[in-house]
C-alpha positions in Angstrom: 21.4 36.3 262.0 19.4 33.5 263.7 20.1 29.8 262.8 17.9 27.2 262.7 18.1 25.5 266.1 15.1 23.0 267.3 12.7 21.9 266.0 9.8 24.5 266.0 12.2 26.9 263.8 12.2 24.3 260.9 10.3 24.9 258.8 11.4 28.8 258.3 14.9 27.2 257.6 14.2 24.6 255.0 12.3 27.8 253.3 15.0 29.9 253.5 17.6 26.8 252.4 15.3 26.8 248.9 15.5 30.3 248.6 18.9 30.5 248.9 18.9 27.6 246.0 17.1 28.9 243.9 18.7 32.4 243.6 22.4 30.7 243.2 21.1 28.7 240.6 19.2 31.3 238.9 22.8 33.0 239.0 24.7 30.0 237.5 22.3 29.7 234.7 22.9 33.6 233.8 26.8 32.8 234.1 26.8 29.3 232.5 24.5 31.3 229.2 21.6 29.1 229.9 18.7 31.1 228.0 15.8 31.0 229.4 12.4 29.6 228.2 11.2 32.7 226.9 14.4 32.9 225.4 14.0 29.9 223.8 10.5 30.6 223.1 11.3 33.6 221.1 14.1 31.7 219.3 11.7 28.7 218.2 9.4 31.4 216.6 12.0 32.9 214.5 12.9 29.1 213.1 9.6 28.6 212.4 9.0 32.1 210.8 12.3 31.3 208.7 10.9 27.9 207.6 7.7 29.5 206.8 9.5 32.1 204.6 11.3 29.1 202.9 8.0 26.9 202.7 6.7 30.0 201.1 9.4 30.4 198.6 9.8 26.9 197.6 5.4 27.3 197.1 6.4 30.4 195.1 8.7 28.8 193.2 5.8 25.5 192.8 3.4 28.4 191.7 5.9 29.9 188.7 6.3 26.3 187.5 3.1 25.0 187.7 2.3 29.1 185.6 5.0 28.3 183.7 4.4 24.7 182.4 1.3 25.9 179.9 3.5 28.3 178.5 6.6 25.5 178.0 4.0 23.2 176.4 3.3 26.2 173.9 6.8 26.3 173.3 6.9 23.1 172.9 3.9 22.5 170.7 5.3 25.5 168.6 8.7 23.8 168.3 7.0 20.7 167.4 5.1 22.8 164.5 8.2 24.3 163.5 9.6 21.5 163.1 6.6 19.8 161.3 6.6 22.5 159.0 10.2 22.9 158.3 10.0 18.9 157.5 7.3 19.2 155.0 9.2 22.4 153.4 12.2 19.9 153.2 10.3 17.5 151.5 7.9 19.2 149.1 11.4 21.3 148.0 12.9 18.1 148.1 10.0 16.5 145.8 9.7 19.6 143.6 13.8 19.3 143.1 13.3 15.6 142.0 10.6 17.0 139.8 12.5 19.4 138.2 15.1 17.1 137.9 13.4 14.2 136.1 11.6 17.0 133.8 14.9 17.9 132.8 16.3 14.6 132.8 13.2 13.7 130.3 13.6 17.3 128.2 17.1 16.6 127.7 16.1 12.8 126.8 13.5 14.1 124.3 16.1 16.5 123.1 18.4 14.0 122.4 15.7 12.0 120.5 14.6 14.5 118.3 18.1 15.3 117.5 18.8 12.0 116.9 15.7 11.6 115.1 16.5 14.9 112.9 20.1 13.2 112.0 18.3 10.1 111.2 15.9 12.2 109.1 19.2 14.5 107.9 21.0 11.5 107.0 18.6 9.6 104.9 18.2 13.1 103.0 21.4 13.0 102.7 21.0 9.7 100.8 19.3 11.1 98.2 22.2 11.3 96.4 23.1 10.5 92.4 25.9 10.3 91.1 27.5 14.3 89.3 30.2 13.1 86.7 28.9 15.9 84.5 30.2 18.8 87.8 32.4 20.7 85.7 29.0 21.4 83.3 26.5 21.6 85.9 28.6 24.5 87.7 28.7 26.4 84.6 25.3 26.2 83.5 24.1 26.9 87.4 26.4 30.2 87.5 24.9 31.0 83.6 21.6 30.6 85.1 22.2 32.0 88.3 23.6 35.4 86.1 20.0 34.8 83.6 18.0 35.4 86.6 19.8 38.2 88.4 20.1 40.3 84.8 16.9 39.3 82.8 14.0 37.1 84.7 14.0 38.9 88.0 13.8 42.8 86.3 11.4 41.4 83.6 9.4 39.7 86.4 9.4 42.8 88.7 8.7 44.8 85.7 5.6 42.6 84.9 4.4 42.0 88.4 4.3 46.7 88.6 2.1 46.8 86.0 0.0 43.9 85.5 -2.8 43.2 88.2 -3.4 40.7 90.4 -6.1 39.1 89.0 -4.4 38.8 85.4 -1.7 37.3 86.5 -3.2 34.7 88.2 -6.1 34.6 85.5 -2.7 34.0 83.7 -1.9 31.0 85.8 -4.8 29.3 85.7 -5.0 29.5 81.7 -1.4 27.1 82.1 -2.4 25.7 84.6 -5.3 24.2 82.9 -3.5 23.9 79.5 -1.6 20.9 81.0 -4.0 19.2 82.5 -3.8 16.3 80.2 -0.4 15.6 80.8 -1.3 15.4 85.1 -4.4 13.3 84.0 -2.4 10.6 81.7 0.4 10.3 84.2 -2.3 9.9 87.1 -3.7 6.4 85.0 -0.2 5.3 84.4 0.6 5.4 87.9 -2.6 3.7 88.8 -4.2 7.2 90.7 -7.6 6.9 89.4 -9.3 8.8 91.8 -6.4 11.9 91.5 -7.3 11.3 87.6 -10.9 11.8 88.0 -10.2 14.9 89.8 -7.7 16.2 87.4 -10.5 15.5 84.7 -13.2 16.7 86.1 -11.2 20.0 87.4 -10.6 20.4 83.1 -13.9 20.4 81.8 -15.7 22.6 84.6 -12.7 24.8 84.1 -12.6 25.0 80.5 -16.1 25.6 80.4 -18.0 27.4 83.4 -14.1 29.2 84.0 -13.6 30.3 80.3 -10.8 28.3 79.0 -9.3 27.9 82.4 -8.3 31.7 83.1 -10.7 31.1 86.1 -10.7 28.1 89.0 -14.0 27.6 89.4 -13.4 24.3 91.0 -11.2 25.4 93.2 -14.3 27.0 95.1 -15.7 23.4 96.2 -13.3 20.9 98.1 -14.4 18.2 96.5 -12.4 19.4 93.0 -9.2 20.5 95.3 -6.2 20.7 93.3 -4.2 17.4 93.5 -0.6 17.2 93.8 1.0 17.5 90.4 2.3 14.2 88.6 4.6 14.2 85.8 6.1 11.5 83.6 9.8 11.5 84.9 7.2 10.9 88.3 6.0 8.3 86.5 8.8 6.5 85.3 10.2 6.5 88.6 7.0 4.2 89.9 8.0 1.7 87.4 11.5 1.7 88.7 14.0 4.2 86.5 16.5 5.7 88.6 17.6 8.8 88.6 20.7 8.4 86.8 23.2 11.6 86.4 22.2 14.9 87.7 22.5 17.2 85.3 21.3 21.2 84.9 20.6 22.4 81.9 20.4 25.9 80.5 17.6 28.2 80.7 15.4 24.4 82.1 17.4 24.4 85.0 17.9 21.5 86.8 17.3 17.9 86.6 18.3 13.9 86.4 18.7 11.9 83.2 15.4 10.1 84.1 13.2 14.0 84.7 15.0 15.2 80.9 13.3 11.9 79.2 10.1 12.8 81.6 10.3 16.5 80.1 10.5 15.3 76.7 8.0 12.7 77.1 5.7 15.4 78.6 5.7 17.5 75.3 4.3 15.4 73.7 2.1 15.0 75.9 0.8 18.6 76.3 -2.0 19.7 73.3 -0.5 23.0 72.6 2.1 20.7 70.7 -0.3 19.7 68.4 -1.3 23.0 67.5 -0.5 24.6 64.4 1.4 27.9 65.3 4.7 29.7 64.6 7.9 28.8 66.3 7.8 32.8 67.3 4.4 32.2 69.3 5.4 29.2 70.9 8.6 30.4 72.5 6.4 33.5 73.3 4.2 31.4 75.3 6.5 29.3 77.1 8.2 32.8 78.0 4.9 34.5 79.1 4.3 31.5 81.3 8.0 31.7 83.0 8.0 35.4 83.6 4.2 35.4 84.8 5.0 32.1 87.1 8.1 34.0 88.7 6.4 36.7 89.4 5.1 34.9 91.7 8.1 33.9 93.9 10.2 36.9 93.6 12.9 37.0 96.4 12.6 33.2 97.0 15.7 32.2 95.1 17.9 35.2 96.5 16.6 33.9 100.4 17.5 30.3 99.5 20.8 31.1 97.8 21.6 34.1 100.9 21.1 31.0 103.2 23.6 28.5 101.6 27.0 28.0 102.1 27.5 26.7 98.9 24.8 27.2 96.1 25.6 25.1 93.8 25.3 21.7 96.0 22.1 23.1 98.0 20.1 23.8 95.3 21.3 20.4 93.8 19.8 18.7 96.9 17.1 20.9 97.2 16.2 19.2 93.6 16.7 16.0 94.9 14.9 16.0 98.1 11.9 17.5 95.8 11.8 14.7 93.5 12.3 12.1 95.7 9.0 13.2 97.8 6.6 14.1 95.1 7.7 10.1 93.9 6.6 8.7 97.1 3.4 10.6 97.3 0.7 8.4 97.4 -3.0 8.9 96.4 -5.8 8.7 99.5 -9.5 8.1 99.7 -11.7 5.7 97.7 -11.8 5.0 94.3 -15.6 4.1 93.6 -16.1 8.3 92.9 -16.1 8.7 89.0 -15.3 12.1 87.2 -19.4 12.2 86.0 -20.8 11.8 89.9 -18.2 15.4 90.8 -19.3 17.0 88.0 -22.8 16.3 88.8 -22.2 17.3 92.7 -20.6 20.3 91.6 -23.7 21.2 90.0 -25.9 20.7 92.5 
């Protein structure tokens, strides 16, 4: 091996001292795990390939939310409905509740008035009350009557109703009907109903006449000659102030007050076939022709009534009163100025 001595050699010895320096540090940086650029290279690419792949996943991830936002705001637009719509539910239920609940509350309210109103109404009928010293009679006689009707009137009446017609026994009626129209007229001018008195006369003479002796209504066909409510002079004397006095029932008559017996008595003599000259024989066979033709009639209506009581005796005696006391306090409607001539003429007409 040559070394490098004088000057002209070196050059070739400072080349070969860098060659030798760089192959033993080349060596050292093998040994010491020094990686080399390309080493490093490579390495730097992979980094930036794994930050690309977590750029691109956290993009991804951006993309899904950004997909997935329209389809929270649906959800939360639908919630928001929901919940709108659940709220109004709530409150129209909640409305219709309160609804229901002051309907009822007002039903029962109106209930409660009308019952009230009925007691009120039951109670003052219930004060249409007279005194009954004469009890002991008054259930006999109602139990004699009671046993008249079952045994005689009612099989007579049935009887009658078979085999006469319809149009004779009201033809029947009528006849009556008409006979004591005097009485309804004079008890009409006592209790100052002129008007129902003009009626009542004016219903006599077309019906005596044009309906032959009264077996037919002929006014009845025009409104204007309607039949009026029927007044009677125990009626009468009750306007004037007569009370009732004792209730009393009597045989066969049925029942009545001290005050309707003097009415009943007064009304004989009121009615014209008193004044006509017959036997005793014919008159009690009219008055029992006009009983059996007027119940024949309203056959079954006393059974229903008595079926329906609890006791008979005291309904029917109420029934009575309660009768009475409204056909009293009737009172007569319209104008007066219409005179019985100016019907009969508009009848005509």
């Amino acid at each position: 091996m040559k070394t490098c001595n004088g000057s002209r050699n070196q050059p070739g010895c400072l080349l070969l001292i860098f060659v030798c320096l760089v192959f033993f540090s080349t060596g050292c940086a093998h040994q010491n795990g020094i990686v080399p650029s390309e080493s490093i290279s490579a390495f730097t690419q992979g980094e930036n390939l794994h930050l690309s792949a977590a750029d691109r996943a956290t993009a991804s991830r951006k993309a899904d939310i950004r997909a997935d936002a329209p389809l929270e705001n649906d959800l939360e637009d639908d919630l928001e409905d929901d919940l709108e719509d659940d709220f109004e539910d709530d409150l129209e239920d909640d409305l219709e509740d309160d609804l229901e609940d002051d309907l009822e509350d007002d039903l029962e309210d109106d209930l409660e008035d009308d019952l009230k109103d009925d007691l009120d109404e039951d109670d003052e009928e219930a004060s249409v009350q007279v005194s009954d010293p004469l009890a002991p009679w008054n259930r006999v006689m109602f139990h004699f009557n009671d046993k008249l009707y079952f045994w005689v009137l009612r099989p007579v009446a049935k009887g009658y109703k078979a085999v006469a017609p319809s149009a004779l026994r009201i033809g029947v009626k009528n006849f009556f009907q008409n006979l004591t129209a005097p009485i309804r007229m004079l008890n009409c001018l006592l209790q100052r109903k002129f008007r129902t008195a003009e009626t009542e006369l004016a219903r006599f003479l077309i019906n005596s006449t044009v309906g032959i002796l009264g077996f037919g209504d002929v006014a009845e066909n025009n409104p204007k000659f309607a039949r009026p409510a029927e007044e009677d002079l125990g009626q009468t004397l009750a306007v004037y102030g007569l009370g009732d006095g004792a209730y009393i029932v009597w045989p066969i008559l049925g029942p009545s007050t001290l005050r309707d017996s003097v009415g009943i008595l007064g009304d004989r003599f009121l009615n014209p076939v008193t004044y006509v000259e017959m036997p005793t024989e014919a008159l009690l066979g009219s008055t029992l022709v006009e009983t059996v033709n007027e119940t024949s009639f309203h056959t079954g209506d006393y059974e229903a009534i008595k079926e329906a009581a609890i006791e008979p005796y005291e309904a029917f005696r109420d029934a009575y009163l309660q009768h009475r006391k409204n056909k009293i306090e009737d009172t007569e409607e319209g104008p007066l100025e219409r005179r019985y001539d100016n019907l009969i003429k508009e009848w005509i007409k």
